[in-house]
Residue, then its C-alpha position, 0 to 999 in steps of 0.5 A: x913700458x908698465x911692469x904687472x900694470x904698473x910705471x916702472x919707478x925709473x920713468x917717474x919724477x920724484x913726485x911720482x916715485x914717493x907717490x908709489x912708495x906710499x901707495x905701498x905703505x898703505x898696506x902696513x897698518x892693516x896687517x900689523x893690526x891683523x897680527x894683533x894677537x900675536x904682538x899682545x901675547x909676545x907682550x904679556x910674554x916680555x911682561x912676565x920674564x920681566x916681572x922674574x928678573x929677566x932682560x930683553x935682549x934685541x938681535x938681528x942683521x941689516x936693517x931689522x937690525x938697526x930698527x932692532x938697535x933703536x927700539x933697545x936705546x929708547x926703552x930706558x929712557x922712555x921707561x926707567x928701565x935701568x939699561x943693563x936689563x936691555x940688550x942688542x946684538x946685530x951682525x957686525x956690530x962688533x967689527x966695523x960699524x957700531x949700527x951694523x953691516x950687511x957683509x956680516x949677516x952670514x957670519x954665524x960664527x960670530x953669532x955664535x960668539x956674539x950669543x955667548x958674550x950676551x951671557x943670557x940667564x933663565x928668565x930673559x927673553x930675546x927679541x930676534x928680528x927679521x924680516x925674511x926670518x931666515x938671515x942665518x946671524x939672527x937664526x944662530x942667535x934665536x936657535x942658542x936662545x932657544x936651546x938654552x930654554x930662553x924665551x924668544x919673540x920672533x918678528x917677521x915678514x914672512x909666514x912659516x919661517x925658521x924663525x918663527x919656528x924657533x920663537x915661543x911667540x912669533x909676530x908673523x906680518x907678510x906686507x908683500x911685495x917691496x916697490x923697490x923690490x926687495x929692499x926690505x927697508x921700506x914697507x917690511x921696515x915700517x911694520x917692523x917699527x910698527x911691531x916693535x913699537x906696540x911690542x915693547x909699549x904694551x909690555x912696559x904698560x903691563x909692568x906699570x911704567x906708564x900711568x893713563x897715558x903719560x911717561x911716568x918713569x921718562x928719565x929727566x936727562x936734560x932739559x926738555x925732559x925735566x919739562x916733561x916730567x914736571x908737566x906729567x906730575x902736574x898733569x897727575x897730581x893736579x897742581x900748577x907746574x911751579x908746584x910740580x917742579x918742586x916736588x920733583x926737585x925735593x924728590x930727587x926726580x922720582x916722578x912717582x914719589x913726587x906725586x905722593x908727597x903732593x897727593x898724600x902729603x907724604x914726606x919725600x922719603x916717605x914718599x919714595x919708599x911708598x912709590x917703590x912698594x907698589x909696581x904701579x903708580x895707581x896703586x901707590x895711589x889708591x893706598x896713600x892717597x886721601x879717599 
């Protein structure tokens, strides 16, 4: 028996049944890049509350939640970024689970009390993710927020949603149907990531954490990423990685001034305290480094 022309998943093998999941996913690419200028201003938008001052403060429920969750734990890391300026809120991450449950997305007294502990200010800006754009956690949180004159970036997989409605910049990106139908996991999960992903990339480009294409403010927490950084400044600075890795230990680490102290000759002091004049690399670059 066929459903709409197609083999019900529970009368497939398992080959068949990933096949089918990925038939589906076929269609994430194209309307993610569709909604391109949605996610390019929502960036700039992010850029700029930044640039002010402000946080990024994550909120959602269920699964849009948890992607929501990993987006925040990977921005100071990846970035720099000192992470009091990022912060998550997901439905019943308070209570039972720290990654959130499903009984907790109708709560919107809890959300109404997580949004007050989150103590936003004028120039931050809340990322609220949702797939049908209406879970009443995330919509309380994003109604606060815009109450409060915060900035709000809505991601859905829906068009015309309260969500959206709410959100200065609203990332609008309907995928259709699930294969399993109505698990939002799946095919709305992965655009999510995929928005989440460009979203906070393109923002932390804007604001200089990134130099060509390398992770120039990665925070070297272990061993794999000292290797990293001392490939990124040997990569920048055209030197061998020896050469790398001790400028990057005479320099406390600071990627940026170690490229300066190897570039321009600068001292480390003078070289981080170049670095930290210039919010990008290039430009710190273009100053101190010979012509």
């Amino acid at each position: 028996m066929t459903q709409n022309g197609i083999d019900p998943l529970d009368t497939l093998d398992s080959a068949g049944v990933v096949e089918r999941l990925l038939d589906a996913e076929e269609r994430v690419v194209p309307a993610v890049r569709a909604a391109l200028p949605q996610i390019a201003a929502a960036a700039d938008l992010i850029g700029r509350q930044v640039r002010r001052g402000g946080r990024i403060a994550f909120v959602g429920a269920g699964t849009s939640g948890r992607l929501a969750l990993c987006e925040a734990a990977e921005l100071p890391g990846t970035f720099g970024l000192d992470p009091s300026t990022v912060l998550i809120r997901i439905a019943g991450a308070g209570g039972r689970t720290l990654v959130g449950t499903d009984w907790d997305e109708d709560d919107v007294t809890v959300a109404s009390a997580d949004f007050a502990e989150m103590a936003l200010r004028s120039h931050d800006v809340m990322i609220a993710v949702a797939a049908s754009g209406s879970t009443p956690y995330t919509l309380v949180m994003a109604r606060s927020a815009a109450q409060a004159g915060i900035a709000l970036v809505a991601v859905v997989n829906t068009l015309h949603s309260p969500l959206a409605a709410l959100a200065t910049a609203a990332i609008e990106v309907p995928v259709g149907p699930e294969r399993l139908q109505n698990s939002t996991r799946l095919t709305a999960g992965t655009a999510q990531k995929l928005i989440l992903n460009a979203l906070t990339t393109a923002a932390m480009v804007a604001l200089g954490h990134v130099h060509g294409d390398l992770m120039i403010d990665v925070v070297p927490a272990n061993a794999k990423l000292r290797d990293r950084l001392i490939g990124i400044v040997a990569e920048i600075a055209e030197r061998p990685v020896e050469v790398a890795r001790g400028a990057l230990e005479r320099c406390d680490w600071n990627a940026r001034a170690a490229v300066l102290h190897l570039t321009a000759e600068l001292s480390p002091s003078q070289a981080a305290t170049g670095a930290a004049r210039y919010p990008t690399l290039r430009a710190a670059m273009d100053e101190f480094s010979p012509r």
